[in-house]
C-alpha positions in Angstrom: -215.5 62.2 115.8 -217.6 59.1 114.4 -220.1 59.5 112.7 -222.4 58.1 114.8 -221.1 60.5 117.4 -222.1 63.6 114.9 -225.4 62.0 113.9 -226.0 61.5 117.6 -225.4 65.1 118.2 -227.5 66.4 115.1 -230.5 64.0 116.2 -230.3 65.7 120.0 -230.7 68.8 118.4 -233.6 67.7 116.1 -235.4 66.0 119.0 -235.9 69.5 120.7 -236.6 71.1 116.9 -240.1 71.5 117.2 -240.7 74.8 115.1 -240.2 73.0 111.5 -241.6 69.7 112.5 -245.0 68.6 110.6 -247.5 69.0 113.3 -249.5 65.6 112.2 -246.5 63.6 110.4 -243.9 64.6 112.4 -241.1 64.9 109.3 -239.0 67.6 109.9 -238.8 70.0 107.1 -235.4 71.2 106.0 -234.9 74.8 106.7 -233.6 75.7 103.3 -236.9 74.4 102.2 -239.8 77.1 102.8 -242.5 74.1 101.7 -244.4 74.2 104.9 -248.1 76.1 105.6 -248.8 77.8 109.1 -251.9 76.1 110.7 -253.0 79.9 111.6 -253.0 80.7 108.2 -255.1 77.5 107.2 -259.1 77.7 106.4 -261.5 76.3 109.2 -262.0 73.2 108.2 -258.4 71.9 107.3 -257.9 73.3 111.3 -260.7 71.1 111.6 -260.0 68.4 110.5 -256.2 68.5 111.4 -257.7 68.8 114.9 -259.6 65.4 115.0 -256.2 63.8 113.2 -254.0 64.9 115.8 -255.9 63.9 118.9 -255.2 64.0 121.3 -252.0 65.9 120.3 -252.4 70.2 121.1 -252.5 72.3 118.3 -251.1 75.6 118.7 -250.8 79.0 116.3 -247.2 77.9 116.2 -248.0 74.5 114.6 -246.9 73.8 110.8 -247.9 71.7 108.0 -245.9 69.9 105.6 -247.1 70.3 102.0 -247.6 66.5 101.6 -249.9 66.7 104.7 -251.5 69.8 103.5 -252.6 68.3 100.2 -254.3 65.2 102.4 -255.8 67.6 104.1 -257.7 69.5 101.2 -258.3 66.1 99.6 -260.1 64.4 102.1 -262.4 67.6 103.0 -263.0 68.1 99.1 -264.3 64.4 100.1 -266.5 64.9 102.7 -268.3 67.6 101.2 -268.7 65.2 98.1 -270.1 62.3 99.9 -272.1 61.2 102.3 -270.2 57.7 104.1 -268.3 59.5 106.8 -266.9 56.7 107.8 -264.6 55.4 105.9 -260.7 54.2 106.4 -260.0 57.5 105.3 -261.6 59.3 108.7 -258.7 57.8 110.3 -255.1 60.4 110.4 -253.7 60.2 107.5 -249.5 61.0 106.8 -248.4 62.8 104.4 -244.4 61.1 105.3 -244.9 57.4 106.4 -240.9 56.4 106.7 -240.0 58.9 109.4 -238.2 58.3 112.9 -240.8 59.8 115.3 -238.2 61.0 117.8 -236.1 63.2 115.3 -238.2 63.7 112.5 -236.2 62.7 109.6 -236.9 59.9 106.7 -235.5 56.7 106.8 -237.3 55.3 104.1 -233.6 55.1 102.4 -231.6 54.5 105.6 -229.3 52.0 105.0 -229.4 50.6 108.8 -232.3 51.6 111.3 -233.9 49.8 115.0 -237.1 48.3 115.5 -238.7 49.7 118.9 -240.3 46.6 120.5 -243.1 47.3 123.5 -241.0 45.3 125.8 -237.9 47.4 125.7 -236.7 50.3 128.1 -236.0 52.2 125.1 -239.0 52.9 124.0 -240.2 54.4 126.8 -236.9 56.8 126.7 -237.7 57.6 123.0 -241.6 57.9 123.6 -240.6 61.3 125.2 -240.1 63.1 122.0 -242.6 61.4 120.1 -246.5 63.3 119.9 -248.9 61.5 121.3 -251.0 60.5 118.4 -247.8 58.7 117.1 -247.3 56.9 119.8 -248.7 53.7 118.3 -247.4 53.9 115.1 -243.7 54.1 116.3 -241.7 50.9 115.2 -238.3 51.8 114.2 -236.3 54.4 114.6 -232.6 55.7 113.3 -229.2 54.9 114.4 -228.8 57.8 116.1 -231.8 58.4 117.9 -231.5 54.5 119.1 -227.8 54.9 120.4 -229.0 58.0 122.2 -231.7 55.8 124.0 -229.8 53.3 124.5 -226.9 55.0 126.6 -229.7 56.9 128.5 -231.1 53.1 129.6 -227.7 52.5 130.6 -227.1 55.8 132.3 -230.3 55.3 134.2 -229.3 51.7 135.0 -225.8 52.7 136.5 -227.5 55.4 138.1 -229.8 52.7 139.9 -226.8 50.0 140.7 -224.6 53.4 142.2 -227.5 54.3 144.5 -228.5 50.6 145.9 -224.8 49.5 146.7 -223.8 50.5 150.1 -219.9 52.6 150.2 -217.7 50.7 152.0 -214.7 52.6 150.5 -214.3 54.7 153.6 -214.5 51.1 155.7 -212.0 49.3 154.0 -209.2 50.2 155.6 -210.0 50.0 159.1 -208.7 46.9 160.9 -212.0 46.1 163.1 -214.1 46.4 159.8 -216.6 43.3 159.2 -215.5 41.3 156.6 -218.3 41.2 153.8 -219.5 37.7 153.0 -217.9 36.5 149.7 -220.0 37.1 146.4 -222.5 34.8 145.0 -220.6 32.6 142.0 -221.9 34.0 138.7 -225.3 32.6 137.3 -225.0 30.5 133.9 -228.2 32.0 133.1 -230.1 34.8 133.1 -233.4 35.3 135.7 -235.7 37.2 133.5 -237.5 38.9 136.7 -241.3 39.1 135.8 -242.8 42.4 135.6 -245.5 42.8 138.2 -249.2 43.2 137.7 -251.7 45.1 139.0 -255.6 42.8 139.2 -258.2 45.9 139.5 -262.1 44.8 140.3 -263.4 47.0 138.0 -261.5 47.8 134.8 -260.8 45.2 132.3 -258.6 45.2 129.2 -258.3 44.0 125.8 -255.4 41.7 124.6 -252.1 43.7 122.9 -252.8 42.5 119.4 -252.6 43.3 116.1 -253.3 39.9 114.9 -257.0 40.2 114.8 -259.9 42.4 115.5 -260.1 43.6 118.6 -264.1 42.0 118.7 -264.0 38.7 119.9 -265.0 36.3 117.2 -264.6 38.5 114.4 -262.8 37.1 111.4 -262.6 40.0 108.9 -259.5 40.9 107.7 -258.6 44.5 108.3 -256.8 45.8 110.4 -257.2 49.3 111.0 -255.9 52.0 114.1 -258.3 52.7 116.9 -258.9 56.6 117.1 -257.3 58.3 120.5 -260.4 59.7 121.2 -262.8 56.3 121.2 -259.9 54.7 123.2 -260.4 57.5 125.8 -264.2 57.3 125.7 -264.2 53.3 126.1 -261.5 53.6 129.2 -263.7 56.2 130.8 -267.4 55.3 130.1 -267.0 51.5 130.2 -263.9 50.8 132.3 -262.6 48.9 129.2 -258.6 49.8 128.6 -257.7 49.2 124.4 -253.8 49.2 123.9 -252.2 50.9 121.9 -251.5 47.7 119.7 -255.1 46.6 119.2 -256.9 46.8 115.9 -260.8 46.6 114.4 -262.1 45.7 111.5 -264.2 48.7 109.1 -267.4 47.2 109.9 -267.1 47.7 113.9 -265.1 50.8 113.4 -268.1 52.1 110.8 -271.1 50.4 113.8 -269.8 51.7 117.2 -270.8 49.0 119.2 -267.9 49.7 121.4 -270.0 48.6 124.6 -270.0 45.0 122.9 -266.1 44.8 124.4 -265.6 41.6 126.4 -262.6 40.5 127.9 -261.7 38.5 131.1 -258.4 39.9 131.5 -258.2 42.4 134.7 -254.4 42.6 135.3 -252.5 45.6 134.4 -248.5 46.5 134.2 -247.2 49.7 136.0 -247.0 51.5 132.6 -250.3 50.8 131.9 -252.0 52.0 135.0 -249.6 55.5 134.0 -251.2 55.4 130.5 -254.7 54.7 131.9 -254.3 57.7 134.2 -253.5 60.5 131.7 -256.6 58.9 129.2 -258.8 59.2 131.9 -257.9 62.9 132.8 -258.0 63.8 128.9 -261.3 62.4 128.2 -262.6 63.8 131.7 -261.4 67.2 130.5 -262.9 66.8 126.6 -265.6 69.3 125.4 -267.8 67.7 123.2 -269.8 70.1 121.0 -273.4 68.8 120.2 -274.6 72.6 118.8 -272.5 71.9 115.7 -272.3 68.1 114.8 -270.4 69.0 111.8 -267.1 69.5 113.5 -267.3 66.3 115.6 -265.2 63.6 114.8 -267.0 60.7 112.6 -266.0 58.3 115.1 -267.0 60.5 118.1 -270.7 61.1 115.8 -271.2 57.1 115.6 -270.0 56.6 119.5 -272.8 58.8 120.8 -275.6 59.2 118.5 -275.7 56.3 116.5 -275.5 58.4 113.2 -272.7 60.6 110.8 -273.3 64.3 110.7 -275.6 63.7 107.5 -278.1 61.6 108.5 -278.2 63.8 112.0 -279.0 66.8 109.9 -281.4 65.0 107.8 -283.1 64.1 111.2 -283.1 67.7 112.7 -284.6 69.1 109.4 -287.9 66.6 109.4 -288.6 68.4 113.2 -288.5 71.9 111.9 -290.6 72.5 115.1 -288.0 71.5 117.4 -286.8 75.1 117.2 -289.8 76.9 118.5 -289.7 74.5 121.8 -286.4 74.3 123.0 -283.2 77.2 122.8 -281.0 74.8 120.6 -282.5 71.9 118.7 -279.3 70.1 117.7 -278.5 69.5 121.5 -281.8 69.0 122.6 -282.1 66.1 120.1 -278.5 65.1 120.7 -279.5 64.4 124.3 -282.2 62.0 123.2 -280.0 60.4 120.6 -277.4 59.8 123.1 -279.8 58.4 125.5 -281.0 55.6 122.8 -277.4 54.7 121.8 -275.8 54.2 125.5 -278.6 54.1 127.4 -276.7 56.2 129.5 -279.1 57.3 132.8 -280.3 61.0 132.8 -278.0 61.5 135.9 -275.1 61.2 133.9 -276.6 63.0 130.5 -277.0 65.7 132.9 -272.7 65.5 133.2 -272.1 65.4 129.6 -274.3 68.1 128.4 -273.8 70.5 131.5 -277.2 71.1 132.3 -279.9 69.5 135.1 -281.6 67.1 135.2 -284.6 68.4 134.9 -283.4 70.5 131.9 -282.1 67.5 130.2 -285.5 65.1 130.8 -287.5 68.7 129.7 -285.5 68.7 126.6 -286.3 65.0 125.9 -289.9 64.9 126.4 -289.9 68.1 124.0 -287.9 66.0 121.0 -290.3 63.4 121.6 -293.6 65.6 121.1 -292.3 67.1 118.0 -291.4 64.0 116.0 -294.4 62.5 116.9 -296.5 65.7 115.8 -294.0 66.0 112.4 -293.9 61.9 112.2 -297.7 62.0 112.1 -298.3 65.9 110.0 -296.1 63.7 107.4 -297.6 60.7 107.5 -301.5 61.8 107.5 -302.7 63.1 104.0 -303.0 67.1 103.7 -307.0 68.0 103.3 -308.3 70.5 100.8 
């Protein structure tokens, strides 16, 4: 047997290996190695933490960490709890292996020979199967073996197709009073490339696949960072606005929020976008968002809505202290009005992301209001003696 044939094998297996893969890198860790750290056995806020890396990946009491990732992990809470910026590059998932194949889990930062995994190829979408979702994007080459296997599944596939769509006329052939089939087209030079069809929606729009530039039109700065899972999801279902997986943004509209600022005239979508736009929409339609503790919302998630980190919300909810004697939980209550200055969002559809009435919801708000006026002012006017 090749060796290609045996790494083939050994890569099918590792593909399905899920129990001593790195839950947020993905590098599978060799089972004579015991360098890996349950996520059960992990304090809260690592699990935290991990959680808003992964997204919109599942975590499960099953999951494992590799020590690289684990040390990340401590680091960048130890640097939360120091400062006061959330919203840094470093709020974005960070990996503890960077020169892994997605699919199988193994490095290839010393392969001699791996494949880059354009968009445009059938491949990819074969190899996206193994891969967790909040690697999708980062996917761009893969090994030898994992390739090959994709590869002969296109083809399998494709013969599959051509077997199904050409009539039998075996059992015809021999009969004297059988048609005879017109002769075969003569062979084309070239190649048609046959276009892909679109899909033109009235109401959605998208942003260009680039990574060229930021994805804010006009925008000249130089980074170019990811675009959290969960902020795609939000954008796609609160503004009809679809963001590819190759777009990037800048720090300084990652760090404002001004996602509603989006513009684009483009309205068409592919066939495999329209699938990806259907499985955002029913994760961010199923998302909980907790508002009673801000401190375990993601940064980005914090900025979207209120406008503010989980600092400078606290700082706010402290100057009320008598918020608490008016409504039954003050961080929501003022998280409703927060929201409602940031996206202007109408109280119908406040009522829908908080779970509550209406009425509840414009009570809670007229109550937030009273208070910081009545603190605003008790701070403001001198104390008399």
């Amino acid at each position: 047997m090749s060796n290609i044939s045996r790494k083939h094998r050994q890569s099918k297996t590792r593909i399905f290996d899920r129990q001593n893969r790195c839950i947020n890198c993905s590098f599978l860790i060799p089972k004579k190695l015991y360098d890996k750290h349950p996520v059960e056995q992990a304090p809260m806020h690592i699990v935290t933490t991990l959680r808003a890396w992964i997204f919109p990946t599942e975590l499960s009491p099953d999951s494992i960490i590799c020590t690289e990732c684990y040390k990340l992990l401590q680091k960048h809470t130890n640097a939360i709890n120091e400062e006061s910026n959330m919203m840094s590059e470093e709020c974005l998932p960070i990996l503890g292996h960077r020169s892994i194949c997605y699919p199988c889990g193994i490095s290839i930062s010393r392969s001699a020979r791996t494949y880059s995994v354009p968009h445009d190829v059938k491949e990819r979408s074969i190899l996206l199967e193994s891969v967790p979702l909040h690697l999708v994007s980062r996917m761009e080459r893969v090994c030898v073996a994992c390739w090959m296997s994709a590869y002969r599944e296109v083809k399998r596939q494709h013969q599959h197709d051509t077997n199904h769509s050409v009539p039998n006329v075996e059992s015809i052939g021999d009969s004297p009073d059988a048609p005879v089939p017109p002769p075969l087209p003569p062979p084309q030079s070239e190649k048609v490339l046959q276009q892909t069809p679109k899909i033109k929606s009235s109401q959605y729009r998208r942003a260009a696949c680039t990574s060229s530039r930021c994805i804010f039109q006009n925008c000249s700065r130089s980074e170019r960072l990811l675009i959290p899972s969960a902020i795609k999801e939000l954008v796609l279902y609160r503004q009809k606005f679809y963001i590819p997986n190759g777009c990037r943004v800048c720090r300084y509209h990652l760090n404002q929020g001004h996602w509603n600022e989006l513009t684009s005239e483009l309205v068409d979508f592919t066939g495999e976008q329209f699938d990806v736009i259907m499985t955002m929409m029913e994760r961010a339609a199923n998302s909980y968002l907790d508002f009673s503790n801000i401190k375990i919302m993601s940064p980005h998630l914090c900025r979207y809505f209120l406008g503010l980190n989980s600092d400078q919300f606290y700082d706010l909810l402290n100057s009320i202290p008598n918020l608490v004697d008016h409504v039954p939980n003050a961080s929501i209550a003022l998280s409703v009005l927060l929201v409602k200055l940031k996206t202007g969002d109408s109280n119908e559809r406040l009522a829908t992301l908080f779970n509550k009435p209406r009425s509840t919801i414009e009570r809670w708000m007229g109550k937030v209001k009273s208070c910081l006026n009545d603190d605003l002012i008790k701070n403001l006017l001198p104390s008399s003696k």
